[in-house]
N, C-alpha and C positions, 0 to 999 in steps of 0.2 A: 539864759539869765544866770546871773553869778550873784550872790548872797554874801555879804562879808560876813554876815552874821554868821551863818554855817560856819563860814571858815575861822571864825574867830572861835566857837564853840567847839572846835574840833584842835588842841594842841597834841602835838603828838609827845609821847613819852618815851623816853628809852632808855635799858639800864644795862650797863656792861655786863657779861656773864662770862664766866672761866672758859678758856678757851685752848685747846691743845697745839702744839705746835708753833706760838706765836701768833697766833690769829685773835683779832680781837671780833665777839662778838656778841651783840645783841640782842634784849628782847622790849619788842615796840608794845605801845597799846595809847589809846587816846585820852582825851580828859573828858570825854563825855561816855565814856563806860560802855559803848554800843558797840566797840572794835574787839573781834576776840584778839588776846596776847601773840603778838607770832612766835614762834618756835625760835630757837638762837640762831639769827642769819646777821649776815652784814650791813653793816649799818644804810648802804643803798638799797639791798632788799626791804630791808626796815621799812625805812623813804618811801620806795614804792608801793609798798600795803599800804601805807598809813593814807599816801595820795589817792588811792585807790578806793580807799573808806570814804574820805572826804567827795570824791567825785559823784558816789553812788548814793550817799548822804543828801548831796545838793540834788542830783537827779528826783527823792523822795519828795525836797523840798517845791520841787519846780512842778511834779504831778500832781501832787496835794494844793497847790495853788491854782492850777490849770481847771483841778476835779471841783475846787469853790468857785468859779467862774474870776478869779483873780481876786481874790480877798482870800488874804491871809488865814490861816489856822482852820 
């Protein structure tokens, strides 16, 4: 089961950080404050935490409705 709501409540963030060599790169974190900050990676590793959050997120979302016999909260 997919949630858009989850997915709506989870934007990811990202903000450029000084980077040596020419390299640009990043540090991710969500709009709902539950994702810790990744350390300064590329902006696809970024992507993939941030996807990564979101899935295990929805996963929380889908047990805790399974554990209320299908009613929400």
């Amino acid at each position: 089961m997919t949630s858009n709501n989850t997915h709506a409540a989870h934007q990811l963030r990202m903000e450029s950080v000084p980077a040596s060599a020419g390299r640009e790169l990043w540090v991710g974190s969500c709009s709902c404050q539950q994702m810790t900050p990744t350390p300064p990676w590329e902006d696809d590793a970024v992507r993939q935490a941030h996807q990564l959050h979101v899935e295990l997120a929805q996963v929380s979302v889908d047990q805790l409705h399974a554990k209320n016999g299908g009613q929400a909260g």
